[in-house]
PDB file of N, CA, C and O in Angstrom:
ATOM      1  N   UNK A   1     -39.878 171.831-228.203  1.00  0.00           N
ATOM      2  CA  UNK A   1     -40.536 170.558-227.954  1.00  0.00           C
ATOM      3  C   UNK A   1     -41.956 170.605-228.519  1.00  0.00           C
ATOM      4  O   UNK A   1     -42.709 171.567-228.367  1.00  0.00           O
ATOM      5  N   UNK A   2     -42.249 169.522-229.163  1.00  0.00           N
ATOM      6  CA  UNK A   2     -43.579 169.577-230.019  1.00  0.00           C
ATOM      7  C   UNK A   2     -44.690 169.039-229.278  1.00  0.00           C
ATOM      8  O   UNK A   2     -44.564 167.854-228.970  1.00  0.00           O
ATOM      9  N   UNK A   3     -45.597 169.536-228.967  1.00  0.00           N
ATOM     10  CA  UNK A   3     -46.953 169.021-228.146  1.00  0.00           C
ATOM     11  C   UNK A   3     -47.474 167.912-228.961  1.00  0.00           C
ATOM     12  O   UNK A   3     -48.065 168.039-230.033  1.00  0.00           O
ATOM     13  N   UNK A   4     -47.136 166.545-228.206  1.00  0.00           N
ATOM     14  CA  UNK A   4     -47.956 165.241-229.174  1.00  0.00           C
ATOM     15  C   UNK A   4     -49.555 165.356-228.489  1.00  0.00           C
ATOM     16  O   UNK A   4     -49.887 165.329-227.303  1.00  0.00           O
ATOM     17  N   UNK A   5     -50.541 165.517-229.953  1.00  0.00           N
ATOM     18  CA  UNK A   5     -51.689 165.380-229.514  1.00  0.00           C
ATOM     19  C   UNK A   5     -52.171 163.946-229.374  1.00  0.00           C
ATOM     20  O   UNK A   5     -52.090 163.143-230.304  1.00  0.00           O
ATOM     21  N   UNK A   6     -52.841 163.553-227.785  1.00  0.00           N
ATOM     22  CA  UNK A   6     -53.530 162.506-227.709  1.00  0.00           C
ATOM     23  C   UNK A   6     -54.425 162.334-228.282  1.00  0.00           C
ATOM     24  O   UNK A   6     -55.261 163.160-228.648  1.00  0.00           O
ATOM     25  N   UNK A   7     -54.366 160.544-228.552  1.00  0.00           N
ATOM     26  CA  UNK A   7     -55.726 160.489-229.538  1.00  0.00           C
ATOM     27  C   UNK A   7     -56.607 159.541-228.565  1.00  0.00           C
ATOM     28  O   UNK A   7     -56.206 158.675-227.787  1.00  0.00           O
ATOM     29  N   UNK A   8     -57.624 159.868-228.778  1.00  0.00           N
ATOM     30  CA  UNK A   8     -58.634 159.470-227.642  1.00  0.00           C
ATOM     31  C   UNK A   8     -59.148 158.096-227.963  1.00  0.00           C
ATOM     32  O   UNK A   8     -59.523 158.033-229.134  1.00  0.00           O
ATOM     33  N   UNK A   9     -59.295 156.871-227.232  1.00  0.00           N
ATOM     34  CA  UNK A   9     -59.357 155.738-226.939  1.00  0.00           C
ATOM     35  C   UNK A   9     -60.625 154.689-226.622  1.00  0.00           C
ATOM     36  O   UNK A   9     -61.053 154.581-225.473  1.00  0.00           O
ATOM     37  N   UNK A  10     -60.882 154.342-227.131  1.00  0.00           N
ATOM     38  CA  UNK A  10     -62.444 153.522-226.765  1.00  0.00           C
ATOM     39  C   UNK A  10     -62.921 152.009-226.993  1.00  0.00           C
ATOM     40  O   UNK A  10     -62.860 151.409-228.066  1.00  0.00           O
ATOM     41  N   UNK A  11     -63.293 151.623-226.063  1.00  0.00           N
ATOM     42  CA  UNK A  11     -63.104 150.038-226.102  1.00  0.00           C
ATOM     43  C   UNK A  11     -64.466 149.651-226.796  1.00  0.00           C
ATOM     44  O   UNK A  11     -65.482 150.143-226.305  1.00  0.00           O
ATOM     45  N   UNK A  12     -64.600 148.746-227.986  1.00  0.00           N
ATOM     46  CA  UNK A  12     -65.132 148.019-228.339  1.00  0.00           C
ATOM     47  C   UNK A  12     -65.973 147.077-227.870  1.00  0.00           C
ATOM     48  O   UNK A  12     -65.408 146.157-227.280  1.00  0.00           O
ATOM     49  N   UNK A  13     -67.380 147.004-227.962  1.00  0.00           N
ATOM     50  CA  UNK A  13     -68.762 146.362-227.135  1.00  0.00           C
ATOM     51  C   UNK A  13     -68.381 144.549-227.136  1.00  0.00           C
ATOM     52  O   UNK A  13     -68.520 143.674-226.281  1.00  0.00           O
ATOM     53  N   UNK A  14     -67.633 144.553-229.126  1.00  0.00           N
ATOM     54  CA  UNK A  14     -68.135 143.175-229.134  1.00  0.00           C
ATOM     55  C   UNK A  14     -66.626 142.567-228.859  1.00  0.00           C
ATOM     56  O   UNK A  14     -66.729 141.341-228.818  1.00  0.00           O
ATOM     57  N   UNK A  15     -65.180 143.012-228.644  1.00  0.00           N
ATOM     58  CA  UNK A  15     -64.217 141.933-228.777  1.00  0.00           C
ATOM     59  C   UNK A  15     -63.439 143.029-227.508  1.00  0.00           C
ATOM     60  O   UNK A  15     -62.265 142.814-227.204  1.00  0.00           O
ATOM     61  N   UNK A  16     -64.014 143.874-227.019  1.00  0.00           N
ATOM     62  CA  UNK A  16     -63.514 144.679-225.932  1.00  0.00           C
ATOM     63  C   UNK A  16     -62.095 145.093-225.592  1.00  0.00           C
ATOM     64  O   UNK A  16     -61.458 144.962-224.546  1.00  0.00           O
ATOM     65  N   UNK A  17     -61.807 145.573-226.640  1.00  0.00           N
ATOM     66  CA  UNK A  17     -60.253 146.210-226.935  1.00  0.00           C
ATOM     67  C   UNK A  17     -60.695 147.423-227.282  1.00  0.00           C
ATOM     68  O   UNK A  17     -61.733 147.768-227.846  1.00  0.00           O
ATOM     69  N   UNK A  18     -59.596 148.148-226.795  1.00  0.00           N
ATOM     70  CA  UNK A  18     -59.067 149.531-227.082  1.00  0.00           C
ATOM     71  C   UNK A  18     -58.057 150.046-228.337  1.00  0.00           C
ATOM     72  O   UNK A  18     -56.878 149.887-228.655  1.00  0.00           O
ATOM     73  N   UNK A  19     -59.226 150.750-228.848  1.00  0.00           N
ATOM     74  CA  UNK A  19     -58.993 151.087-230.180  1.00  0.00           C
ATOM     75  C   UNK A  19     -59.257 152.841-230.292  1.00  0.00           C
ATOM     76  O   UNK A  19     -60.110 153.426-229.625  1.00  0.00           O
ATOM     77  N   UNK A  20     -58.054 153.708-231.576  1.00  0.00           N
ATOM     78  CA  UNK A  20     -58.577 154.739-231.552  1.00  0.00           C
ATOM     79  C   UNK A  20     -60.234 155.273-231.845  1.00  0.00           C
ATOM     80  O   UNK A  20     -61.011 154.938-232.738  1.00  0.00           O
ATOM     81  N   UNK A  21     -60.345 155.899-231.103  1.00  0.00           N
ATOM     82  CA  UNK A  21     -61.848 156.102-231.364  1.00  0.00           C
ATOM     83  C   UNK A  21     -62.038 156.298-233.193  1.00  0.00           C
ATOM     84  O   UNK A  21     -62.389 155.453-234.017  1.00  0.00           O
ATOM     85  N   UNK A  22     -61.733 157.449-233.350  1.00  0.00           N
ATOM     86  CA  UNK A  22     -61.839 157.216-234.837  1.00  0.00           C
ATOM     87  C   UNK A  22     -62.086 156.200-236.057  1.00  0.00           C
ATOM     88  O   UNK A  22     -62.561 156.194-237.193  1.00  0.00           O
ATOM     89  N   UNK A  23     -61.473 155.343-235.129  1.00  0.00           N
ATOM     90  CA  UNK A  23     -61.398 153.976-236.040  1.00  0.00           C
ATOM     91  C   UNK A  23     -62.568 153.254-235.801  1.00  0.00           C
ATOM     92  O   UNK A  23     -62.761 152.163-236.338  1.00  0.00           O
ATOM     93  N   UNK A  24     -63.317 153.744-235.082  1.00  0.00           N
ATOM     94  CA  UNK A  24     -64.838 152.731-234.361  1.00  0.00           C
ATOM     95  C   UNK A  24     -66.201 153.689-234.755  1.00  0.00           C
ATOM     96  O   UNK A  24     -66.420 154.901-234.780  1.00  0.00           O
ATOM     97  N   UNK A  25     -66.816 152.727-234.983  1.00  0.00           N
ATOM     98  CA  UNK A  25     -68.407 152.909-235.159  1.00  0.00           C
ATOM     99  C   UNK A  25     -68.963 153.327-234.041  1.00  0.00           C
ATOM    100  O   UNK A  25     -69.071 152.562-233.083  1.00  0.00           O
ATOM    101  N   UNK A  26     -69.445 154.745-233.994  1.00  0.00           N
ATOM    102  CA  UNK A  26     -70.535 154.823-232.809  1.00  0.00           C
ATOM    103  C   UNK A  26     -71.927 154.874-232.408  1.00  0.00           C
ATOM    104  O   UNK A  26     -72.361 156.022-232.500  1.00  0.00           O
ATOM    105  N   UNK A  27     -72.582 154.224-232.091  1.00  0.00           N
ATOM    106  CA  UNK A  27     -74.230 154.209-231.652  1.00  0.00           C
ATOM    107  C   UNK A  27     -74.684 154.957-230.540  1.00  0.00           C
ATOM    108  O   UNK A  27     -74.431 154.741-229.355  1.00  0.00           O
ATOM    109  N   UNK A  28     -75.277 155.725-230.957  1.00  0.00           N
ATOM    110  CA  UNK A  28     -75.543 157.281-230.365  1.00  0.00           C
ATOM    111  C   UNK A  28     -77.430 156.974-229.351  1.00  0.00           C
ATOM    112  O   UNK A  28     -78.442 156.947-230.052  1.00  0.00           O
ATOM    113  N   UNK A  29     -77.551 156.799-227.873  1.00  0.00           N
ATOM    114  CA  UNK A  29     -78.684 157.020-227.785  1.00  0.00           C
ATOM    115  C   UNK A  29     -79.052 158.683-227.654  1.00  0.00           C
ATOM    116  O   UNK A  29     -78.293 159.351-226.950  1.00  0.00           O
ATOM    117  N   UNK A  30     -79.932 159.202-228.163  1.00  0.00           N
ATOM    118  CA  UNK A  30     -80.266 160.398-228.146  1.00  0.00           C
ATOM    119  C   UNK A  30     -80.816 160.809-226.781  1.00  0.00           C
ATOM    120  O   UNK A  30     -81.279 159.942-226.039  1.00  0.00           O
ATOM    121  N   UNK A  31     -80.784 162.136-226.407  1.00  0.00           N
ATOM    122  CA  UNK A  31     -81.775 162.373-224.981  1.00  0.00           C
ATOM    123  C   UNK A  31     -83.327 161.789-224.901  1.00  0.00           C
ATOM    124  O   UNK A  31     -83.972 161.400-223.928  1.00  0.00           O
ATOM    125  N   UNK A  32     -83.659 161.878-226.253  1.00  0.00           N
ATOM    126  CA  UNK A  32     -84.921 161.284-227.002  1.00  0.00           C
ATOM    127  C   UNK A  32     -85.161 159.906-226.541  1.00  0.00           C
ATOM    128  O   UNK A  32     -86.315 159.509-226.379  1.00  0.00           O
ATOM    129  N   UNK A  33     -84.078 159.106-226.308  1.00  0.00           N
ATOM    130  CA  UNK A  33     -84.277 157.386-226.408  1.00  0.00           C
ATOM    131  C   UNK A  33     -84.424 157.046-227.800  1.00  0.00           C
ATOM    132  O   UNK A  33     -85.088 156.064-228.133  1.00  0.00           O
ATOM    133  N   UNK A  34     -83.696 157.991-228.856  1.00  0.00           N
ATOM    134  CA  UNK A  34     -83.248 156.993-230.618  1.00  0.00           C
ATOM    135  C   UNK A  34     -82.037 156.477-230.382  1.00  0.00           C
ATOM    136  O   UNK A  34     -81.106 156.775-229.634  1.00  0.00           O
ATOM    137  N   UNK A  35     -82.215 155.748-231.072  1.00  0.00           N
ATOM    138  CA  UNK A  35     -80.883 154.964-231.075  1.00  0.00           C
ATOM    139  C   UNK A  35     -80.518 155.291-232.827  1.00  0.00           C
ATOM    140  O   UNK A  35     -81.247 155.227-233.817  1.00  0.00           O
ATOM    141  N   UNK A  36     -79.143 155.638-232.677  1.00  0.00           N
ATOM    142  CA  UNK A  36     -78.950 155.915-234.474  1.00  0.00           C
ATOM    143  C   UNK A  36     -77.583 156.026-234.755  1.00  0.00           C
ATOM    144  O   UNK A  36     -77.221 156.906-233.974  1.00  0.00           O
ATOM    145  N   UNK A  37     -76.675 155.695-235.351  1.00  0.00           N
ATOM    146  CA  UNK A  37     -75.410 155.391-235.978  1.00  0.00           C
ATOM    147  C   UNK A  37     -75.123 156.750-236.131  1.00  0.00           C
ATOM    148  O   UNK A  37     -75.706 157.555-236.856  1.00  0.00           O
ATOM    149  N   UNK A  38     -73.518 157.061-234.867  1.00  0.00           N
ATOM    150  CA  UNK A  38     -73.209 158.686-235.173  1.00  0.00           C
ATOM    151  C   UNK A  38     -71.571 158.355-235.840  1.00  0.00           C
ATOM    152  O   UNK A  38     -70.631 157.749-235.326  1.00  0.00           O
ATOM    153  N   UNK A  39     -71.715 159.157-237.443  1.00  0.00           N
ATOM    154  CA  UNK A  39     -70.361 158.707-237.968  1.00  0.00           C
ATOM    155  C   UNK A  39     -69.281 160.370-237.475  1.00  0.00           C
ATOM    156  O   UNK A  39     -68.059 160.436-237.339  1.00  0.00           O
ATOM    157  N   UNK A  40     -70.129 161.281-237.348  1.00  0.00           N
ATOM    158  CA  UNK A  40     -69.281 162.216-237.057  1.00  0.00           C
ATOM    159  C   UNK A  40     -68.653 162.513-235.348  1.00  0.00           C
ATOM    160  O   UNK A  40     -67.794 163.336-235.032  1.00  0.00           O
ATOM    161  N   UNK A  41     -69.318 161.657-234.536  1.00  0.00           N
ATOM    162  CA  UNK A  41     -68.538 161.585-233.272  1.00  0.00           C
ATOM    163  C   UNK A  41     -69.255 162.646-232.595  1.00  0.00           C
ATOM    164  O   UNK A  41     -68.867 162.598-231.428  1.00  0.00           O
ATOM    165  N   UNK A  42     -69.988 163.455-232.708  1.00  0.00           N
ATOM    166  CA  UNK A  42     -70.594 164.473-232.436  1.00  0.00           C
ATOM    167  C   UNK A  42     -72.046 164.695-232.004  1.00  0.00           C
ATOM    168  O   UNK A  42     -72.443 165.795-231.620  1.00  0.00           O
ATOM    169  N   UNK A  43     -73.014 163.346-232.102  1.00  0.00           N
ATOM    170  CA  UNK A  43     -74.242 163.879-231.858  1.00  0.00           C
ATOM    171  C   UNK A  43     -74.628 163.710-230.431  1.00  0.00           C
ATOM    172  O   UNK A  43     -74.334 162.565-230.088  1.00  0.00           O
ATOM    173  N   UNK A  44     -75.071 164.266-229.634  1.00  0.00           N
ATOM    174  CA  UNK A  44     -75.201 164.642-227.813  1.00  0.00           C
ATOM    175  C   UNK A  44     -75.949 163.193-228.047  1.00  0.00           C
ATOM    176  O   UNK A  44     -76.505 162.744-229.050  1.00  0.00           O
ATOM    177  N   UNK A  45     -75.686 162.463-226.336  1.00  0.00           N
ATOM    178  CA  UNK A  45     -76.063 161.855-226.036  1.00  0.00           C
ATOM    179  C   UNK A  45     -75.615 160.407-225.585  1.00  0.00           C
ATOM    180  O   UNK A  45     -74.440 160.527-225.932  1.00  0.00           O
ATOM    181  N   UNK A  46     -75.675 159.285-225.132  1.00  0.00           N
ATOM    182  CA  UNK A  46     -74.867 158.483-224.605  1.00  0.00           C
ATOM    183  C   UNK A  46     -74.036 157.290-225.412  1.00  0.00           C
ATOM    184  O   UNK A  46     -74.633 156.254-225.702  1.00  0.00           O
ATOM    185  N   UNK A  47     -73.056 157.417-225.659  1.00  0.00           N
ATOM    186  CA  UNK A  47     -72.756 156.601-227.211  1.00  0.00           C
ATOM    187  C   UNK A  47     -71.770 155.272-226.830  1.00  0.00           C
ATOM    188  O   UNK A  47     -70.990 155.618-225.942  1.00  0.00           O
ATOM    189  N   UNK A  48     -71.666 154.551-227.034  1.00  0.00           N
ATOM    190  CA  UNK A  48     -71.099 153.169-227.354  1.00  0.00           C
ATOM    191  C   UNK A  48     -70.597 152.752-228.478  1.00  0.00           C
ATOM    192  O   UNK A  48     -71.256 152.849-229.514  1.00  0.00           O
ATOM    193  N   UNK A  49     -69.221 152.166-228.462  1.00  0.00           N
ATOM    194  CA  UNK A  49     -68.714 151.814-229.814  1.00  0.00           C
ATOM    195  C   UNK A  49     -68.055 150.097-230.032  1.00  0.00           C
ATOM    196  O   UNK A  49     -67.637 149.287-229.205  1.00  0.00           O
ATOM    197  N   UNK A  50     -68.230 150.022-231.801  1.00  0.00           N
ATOM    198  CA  UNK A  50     -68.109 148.886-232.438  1.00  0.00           C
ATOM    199  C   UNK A  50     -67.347 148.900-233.508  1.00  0.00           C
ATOM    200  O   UNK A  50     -67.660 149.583-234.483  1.00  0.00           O
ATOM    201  N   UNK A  51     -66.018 148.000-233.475  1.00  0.00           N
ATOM    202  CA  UNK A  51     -64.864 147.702-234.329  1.00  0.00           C
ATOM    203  C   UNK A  51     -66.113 147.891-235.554  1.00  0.00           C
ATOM    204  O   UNK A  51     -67.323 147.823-235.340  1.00  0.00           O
ATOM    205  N   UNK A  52     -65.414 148.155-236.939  1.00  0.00           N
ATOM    206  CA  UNK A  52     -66.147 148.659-238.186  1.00  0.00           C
ATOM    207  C   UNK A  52     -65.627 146.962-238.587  1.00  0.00           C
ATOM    208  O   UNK A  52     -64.475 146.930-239.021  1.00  0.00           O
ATOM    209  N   UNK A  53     -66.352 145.542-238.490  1.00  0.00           N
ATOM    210  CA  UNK A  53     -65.885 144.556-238.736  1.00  0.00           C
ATOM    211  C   UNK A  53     -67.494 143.533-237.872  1.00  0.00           C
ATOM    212  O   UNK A  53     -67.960 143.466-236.735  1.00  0.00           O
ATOM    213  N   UNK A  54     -67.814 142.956-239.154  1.00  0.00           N
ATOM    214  CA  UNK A  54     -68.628 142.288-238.486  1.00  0.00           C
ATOM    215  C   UNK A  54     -68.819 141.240-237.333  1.00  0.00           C
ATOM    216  O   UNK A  54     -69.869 141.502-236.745  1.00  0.00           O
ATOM    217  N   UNK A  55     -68.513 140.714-237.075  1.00  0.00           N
ATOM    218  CA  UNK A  55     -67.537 139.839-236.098  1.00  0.00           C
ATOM    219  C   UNK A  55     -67.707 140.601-234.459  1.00  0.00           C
ATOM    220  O   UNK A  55     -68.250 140.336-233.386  1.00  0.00           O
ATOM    221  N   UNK A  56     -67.032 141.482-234.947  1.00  0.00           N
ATOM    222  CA  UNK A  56     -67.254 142.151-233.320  1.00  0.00           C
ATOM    223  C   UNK A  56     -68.861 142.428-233.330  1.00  0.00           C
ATOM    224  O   UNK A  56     -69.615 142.269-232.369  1.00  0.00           O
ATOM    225  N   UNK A  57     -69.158 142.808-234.431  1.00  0.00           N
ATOM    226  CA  UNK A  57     -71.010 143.590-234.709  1.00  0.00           C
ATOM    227  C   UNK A  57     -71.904 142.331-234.045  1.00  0.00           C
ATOM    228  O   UNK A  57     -72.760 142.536-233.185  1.00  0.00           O
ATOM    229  N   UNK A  58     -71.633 141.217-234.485  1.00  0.00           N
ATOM    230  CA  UNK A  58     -72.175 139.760-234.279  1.00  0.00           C
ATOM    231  C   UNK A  58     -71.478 139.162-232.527  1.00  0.00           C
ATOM    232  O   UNK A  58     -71.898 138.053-232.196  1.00  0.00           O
ATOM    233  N   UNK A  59     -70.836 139.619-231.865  1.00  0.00           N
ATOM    234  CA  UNK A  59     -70.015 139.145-231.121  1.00  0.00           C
ATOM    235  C   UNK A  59     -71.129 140.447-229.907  1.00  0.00           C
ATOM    236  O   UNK A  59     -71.591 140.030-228.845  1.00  0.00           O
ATOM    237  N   UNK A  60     -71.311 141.660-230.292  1.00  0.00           N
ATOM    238  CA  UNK A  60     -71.486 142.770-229.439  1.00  0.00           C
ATOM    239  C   UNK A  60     -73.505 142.243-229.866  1.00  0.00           C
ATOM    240  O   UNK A  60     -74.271 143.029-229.309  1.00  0.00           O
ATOM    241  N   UNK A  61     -73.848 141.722-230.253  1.00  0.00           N
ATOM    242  CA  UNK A  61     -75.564 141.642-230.523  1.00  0.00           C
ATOM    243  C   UNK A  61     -75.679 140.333-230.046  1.00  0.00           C
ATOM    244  O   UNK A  61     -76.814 140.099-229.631  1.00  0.00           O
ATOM    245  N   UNK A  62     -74.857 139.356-229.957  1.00  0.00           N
ATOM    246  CA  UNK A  62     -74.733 138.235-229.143  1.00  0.00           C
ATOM    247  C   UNK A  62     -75.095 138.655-227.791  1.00  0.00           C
ATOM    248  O   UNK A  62     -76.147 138.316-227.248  1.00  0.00           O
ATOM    249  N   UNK A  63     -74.287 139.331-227.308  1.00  0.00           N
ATOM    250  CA  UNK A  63     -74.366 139.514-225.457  1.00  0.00           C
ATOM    251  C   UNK A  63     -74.924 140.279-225.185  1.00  0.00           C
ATOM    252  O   UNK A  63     -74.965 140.628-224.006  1.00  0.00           O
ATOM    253  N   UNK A  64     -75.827 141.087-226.432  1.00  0.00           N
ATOM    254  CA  UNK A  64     -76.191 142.407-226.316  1.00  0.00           C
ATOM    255  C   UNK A  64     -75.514 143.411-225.513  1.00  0.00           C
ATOM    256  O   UNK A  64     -76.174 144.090-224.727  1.00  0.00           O
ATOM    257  N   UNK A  65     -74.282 143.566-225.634  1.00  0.00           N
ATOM    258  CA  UNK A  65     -73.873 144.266-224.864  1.00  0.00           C
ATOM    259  C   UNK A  65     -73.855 146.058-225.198  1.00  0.00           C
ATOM    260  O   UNK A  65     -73.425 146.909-224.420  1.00  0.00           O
ATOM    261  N   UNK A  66     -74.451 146.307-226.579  1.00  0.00           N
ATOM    262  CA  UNK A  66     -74.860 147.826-226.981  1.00  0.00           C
ATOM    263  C   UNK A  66     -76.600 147.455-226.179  1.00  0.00           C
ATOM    264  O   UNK A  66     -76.861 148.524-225.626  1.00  0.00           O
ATOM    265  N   UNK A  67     -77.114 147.035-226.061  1.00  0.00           N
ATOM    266  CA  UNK A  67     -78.366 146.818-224.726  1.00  0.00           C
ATOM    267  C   UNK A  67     -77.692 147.328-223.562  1.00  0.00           C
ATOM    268  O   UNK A  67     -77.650 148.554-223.463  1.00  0.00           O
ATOM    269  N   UNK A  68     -77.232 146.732-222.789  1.00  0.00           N
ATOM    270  CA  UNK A  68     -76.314 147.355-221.946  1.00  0.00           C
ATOM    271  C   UNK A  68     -75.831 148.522-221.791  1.00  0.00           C
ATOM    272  O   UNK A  68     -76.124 149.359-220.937  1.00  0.00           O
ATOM    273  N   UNK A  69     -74.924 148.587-222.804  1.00  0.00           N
ATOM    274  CA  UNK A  69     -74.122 150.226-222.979  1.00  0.00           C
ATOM    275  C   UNK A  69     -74.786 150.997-222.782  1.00  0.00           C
ATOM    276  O   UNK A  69     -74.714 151.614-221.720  1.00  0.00           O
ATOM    277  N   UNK A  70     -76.012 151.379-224.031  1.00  0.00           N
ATOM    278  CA  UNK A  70     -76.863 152.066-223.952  1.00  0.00           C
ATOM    279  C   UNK A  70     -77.738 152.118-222.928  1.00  0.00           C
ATOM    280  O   UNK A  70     -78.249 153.168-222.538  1.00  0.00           O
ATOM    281  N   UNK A  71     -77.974 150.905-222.402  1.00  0.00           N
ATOM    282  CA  UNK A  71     -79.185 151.143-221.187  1.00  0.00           C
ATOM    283  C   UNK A  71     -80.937 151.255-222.071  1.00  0.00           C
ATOM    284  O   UNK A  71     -81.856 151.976-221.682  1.00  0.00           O
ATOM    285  N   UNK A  72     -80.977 150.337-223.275  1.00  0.00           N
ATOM    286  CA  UNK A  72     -82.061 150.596-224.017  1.00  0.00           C
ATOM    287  C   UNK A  72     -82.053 149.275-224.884  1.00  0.00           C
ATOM    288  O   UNK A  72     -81.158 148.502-225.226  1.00  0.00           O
ATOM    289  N   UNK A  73     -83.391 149.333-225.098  1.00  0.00           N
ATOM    290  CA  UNK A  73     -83.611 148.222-226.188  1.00  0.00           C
ATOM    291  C   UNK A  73     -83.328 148.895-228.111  1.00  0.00           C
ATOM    292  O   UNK A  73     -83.730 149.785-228.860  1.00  0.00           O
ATOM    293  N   UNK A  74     -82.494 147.866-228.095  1.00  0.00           N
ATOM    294  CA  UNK A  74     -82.121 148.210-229.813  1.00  0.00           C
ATOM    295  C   UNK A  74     -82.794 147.917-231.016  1.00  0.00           C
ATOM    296  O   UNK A  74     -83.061 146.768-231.367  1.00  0.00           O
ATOM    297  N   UNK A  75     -83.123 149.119-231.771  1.00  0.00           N
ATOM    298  CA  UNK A  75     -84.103 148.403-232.675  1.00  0.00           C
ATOM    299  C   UNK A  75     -83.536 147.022-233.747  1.00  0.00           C
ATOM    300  O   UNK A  75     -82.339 146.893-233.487  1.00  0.00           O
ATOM    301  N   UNK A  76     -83.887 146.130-234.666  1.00  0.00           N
ATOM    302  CA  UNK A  76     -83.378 145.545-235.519  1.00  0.00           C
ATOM    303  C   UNK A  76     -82.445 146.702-236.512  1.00  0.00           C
ATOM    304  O   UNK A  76     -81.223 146.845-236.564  1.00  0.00           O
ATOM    305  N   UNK A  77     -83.389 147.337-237.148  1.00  0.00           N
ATOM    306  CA  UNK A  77     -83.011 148.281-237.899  1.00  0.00           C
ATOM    307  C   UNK A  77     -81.596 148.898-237.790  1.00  0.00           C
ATOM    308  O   UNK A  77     -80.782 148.930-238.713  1.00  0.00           O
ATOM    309  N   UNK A  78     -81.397 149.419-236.454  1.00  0.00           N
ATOM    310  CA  UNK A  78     -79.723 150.101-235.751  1.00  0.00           C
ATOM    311  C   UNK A  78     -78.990 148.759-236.450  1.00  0.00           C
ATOM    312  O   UNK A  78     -78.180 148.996-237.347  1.00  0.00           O
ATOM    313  N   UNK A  79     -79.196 147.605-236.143  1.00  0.00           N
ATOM    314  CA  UNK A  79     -77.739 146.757-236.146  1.00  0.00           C
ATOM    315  C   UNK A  79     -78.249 146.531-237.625  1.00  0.00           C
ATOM    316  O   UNK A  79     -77.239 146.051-238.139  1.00  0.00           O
ATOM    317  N   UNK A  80     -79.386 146.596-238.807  1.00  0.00           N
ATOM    318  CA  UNK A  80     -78.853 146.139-239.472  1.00  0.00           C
ATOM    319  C   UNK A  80     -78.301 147.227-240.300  1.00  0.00           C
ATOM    320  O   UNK A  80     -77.509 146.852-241.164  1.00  0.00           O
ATOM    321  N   UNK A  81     -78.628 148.943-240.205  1.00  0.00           N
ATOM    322  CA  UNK A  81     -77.898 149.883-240.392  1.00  0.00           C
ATOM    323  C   UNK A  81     -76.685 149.446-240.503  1.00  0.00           C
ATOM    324  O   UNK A  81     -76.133 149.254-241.587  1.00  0.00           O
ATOM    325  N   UNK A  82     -76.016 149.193-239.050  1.00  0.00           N
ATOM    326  CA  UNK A  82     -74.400 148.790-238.796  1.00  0.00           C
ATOM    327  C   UNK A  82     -73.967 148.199-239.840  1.00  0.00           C
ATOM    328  O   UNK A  82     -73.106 148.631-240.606  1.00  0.00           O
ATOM    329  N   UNK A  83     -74.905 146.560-239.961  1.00  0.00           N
ATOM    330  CA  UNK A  83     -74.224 145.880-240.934  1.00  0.00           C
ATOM    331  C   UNK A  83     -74.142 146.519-242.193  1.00  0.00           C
ATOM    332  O   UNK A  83     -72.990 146.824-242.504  1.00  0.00           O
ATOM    333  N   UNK A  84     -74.841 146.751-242.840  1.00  0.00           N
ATOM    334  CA  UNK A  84     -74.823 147.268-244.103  1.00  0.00           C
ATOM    335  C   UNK A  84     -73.378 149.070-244.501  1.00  0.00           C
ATOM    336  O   UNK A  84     -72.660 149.322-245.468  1.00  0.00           O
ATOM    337  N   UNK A  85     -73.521 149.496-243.739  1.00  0.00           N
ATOM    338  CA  UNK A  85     -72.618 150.593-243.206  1.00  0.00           C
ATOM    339  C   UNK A  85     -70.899 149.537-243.161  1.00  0.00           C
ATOM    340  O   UNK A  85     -69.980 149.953-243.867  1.00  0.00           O
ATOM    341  N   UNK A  86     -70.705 148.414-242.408  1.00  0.00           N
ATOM    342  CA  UNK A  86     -69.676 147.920-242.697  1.00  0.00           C
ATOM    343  C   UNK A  86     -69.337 147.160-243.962  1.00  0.00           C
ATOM    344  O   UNK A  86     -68.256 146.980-244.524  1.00  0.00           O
ATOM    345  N   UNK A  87     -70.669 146.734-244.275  1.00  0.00           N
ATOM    346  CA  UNK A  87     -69.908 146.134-245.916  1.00  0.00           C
ATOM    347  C   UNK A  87     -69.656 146.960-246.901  1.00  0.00           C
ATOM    348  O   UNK A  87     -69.082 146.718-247.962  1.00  0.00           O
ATOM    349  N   UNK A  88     -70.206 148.169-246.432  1.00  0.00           N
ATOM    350  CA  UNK A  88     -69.312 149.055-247.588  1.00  0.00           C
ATOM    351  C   UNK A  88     -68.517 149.515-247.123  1.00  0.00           C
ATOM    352  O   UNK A  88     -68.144 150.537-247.700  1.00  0.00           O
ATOM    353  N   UNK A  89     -67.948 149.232-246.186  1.00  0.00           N
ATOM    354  CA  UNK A  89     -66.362 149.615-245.917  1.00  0.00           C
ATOM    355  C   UNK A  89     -66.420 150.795-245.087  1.00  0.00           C
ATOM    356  O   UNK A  89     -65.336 151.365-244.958  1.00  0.00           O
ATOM    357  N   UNK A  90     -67.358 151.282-244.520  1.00  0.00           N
ATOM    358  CA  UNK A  90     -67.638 152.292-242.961  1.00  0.00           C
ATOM    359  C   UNK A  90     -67.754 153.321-243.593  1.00  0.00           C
ATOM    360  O   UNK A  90     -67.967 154.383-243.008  1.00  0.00           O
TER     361      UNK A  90
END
């Protein structure tokens, strides 16, 4: 019998579906209080994620709900990182 590995699951800020993580953008606050776009899934600290699709990006800065997540004020810069990061295709 073959061990199926789970793939780990994470709901989306701006259209709040559950999606493989992998497939999502994550915004990383640091212990620091930076806020900074983590593509490797890996950098310590409290992270929140966003469908790689503007729409949700515009849908999740609407309600601010990465304000929320994070528990911090977001710079301009982070979301327009995001955007620019999704039009080239993540």
């Amino acid at each position: 019998m073959q061990k199926v590995k789970k793939i780990p699951q994470r709901q989306c800020v701006g259209c709040r579906e559950m999606k493989d993580k992998r497939a999502l953008i994550r915004a990383v606050k640091s212990p620091q209080g930076e806020v900074s776009l983590d593509f490797t899934g890996k950098k310590p600290g409290r992270g929140a994620y966003v469908c790689p699709n503007s729409e949700c990006l515009k849908r999740a800065r609407k309600s601010r709900a990465l304000e929320r997540a994070l528990d911090t004020a977001i710079p301009e810069s982070v979301y327009e990182e995001m955007e620019k990061e999704m039009a080239n295709g993540g």
